[in-house]
N, C-alpha and C positions, 0 to 999 in steps of 0.2 A: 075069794077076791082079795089081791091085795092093794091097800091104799097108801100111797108114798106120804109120809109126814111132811108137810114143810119142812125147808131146815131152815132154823133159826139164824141170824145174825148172829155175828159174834159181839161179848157183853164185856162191859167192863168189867179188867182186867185179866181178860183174853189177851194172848200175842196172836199176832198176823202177819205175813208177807206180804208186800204192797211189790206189786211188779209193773213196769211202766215197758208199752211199746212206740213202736215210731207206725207210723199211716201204712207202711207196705205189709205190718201186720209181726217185723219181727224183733225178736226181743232186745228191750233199752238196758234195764238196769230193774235190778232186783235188790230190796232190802229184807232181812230177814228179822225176825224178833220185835215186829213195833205191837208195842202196849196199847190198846182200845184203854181211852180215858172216858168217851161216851159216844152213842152213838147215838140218833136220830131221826125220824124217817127219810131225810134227806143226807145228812150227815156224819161223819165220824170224824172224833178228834182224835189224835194218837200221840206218842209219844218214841222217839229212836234216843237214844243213849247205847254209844260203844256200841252200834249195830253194824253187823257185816253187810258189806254191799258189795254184788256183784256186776260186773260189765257185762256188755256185751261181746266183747274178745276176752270174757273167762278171767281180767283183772280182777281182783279184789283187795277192798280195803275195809278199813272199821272208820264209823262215822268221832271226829274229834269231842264233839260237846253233845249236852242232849237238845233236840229238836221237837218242839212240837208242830205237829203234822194237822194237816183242816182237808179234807178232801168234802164234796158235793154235789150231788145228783143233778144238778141242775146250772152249775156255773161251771165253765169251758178254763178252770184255774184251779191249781189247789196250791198253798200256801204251807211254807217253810218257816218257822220264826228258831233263829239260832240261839241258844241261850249262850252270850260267850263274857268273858270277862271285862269287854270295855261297854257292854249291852248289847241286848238285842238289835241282830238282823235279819230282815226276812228274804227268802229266795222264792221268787213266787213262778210258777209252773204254766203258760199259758196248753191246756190240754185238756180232752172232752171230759167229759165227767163221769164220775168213777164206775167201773160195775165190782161186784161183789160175787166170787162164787166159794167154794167147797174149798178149792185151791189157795186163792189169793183177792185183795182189791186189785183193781187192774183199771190202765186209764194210759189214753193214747197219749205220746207227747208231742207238740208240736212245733217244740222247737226256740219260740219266743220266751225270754224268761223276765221277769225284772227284779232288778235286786233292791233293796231297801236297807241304808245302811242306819247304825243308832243315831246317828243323826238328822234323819230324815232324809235325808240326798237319795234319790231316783234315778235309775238307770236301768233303760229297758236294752238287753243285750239279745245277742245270736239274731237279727234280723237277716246277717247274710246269710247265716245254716238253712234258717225260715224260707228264704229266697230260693236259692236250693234245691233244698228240700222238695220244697214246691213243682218247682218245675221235674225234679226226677220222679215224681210219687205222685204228680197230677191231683195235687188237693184239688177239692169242688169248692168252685166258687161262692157256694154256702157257705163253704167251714171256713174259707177266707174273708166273709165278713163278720160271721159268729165270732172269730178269734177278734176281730178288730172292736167288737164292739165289747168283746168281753173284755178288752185292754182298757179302754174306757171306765168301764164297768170297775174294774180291779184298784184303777188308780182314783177313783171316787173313793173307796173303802181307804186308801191308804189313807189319804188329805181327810179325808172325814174318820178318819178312828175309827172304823169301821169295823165288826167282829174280829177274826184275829190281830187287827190292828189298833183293837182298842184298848184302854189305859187299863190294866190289872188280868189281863188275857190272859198273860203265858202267868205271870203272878199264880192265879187261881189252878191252871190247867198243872203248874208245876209242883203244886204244893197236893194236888190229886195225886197225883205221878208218885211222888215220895210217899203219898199215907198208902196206898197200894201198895208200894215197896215194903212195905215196914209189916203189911199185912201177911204180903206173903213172908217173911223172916221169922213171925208170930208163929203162922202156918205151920213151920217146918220142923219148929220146937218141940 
């Protein structure tokens, strides 16, 4: 008899593909190479620097600065913070919550995003795509309060500093990122 092992999560500093769809099931946008800084039974932080990303019309480009990345099993959001030269900004993702397989993390998007600039200024965009969206792909009027409430939800964290939004976040998760860097360099010696 054979018995299938579990397969493990992936550990810090593992790389990953995070692939994102839209609701009719096809595919949004694929990034290649993100570093797992940690993971948790609900969550995974990551890390994109210089990462390739692909479109869905087969585009492709490399991400400008590095990013860290917050996805969660349980919040309908995952969360972008830009490491850029005037400070951080965050792009946050309204969309279900992640699954995990052999492949990639993967995690529906749906369209609504809000951006957060180093200044604090908010702005929630794409509500027309949302709208849309909506009407071509016939969201369920579940996922259309889920998202509303999870919008709610998201901008509490902002205004309260809230896990990725709080004071020494990307600090801490960046200075990870680098000593893993330096690890692997050690490694190769």
């Amino acid at each position: 008899m054979i018995v299938d092992k579990p397969s493990r999560g992936p550990r810090e500093g593992d790389v990953i593909t995070i692939k994102s769809y839209k609701h009719d099931g096809s595919l949004h946008r694929t990034w290649r190479d993100t570093m797992v800084l940690k993971t948790s039974e609900n969550a995974i932080i990551g890390l994109n620097d210089h990462t390739l990303v692909t479109e869905d019309n087969g585009r492709r480009w490399v991400t400008r600065e590095p990013a860290i990345v917050y996805f969660h099993k349980k919040y309908w959001f995952n969360i972008i913070a830009m490491i850029r030269d005037n400070g951080v900004s965050y792009y946050c993702n309204l969309a279900s919550p992640y699954t995990l397989d052999k492949e990639a993390l993967k995690y529906i998007d749906y369209d609504l995003d809000v951006k957060v600039f180093p200044d604090g200024e908010k702005h929630l965009l794409d509500a027309d795509e949302y709208a849309t969206h909506s009407k071509k792909w016939h969201y369920p009027k579940e996922v259309d309060q889920i998202l509303k409430a999870h919008v709610k939800i998201l901008v509490d964290w902002i205004d309260q500093g809230k896990g990725p939004f709080s004071k020494g976040y990307v600090d801490v998760w960046y200075s990870r990122y680098q000593y893993l860097m330096q690890q692997r360099l050690n490694d190769r010696r």
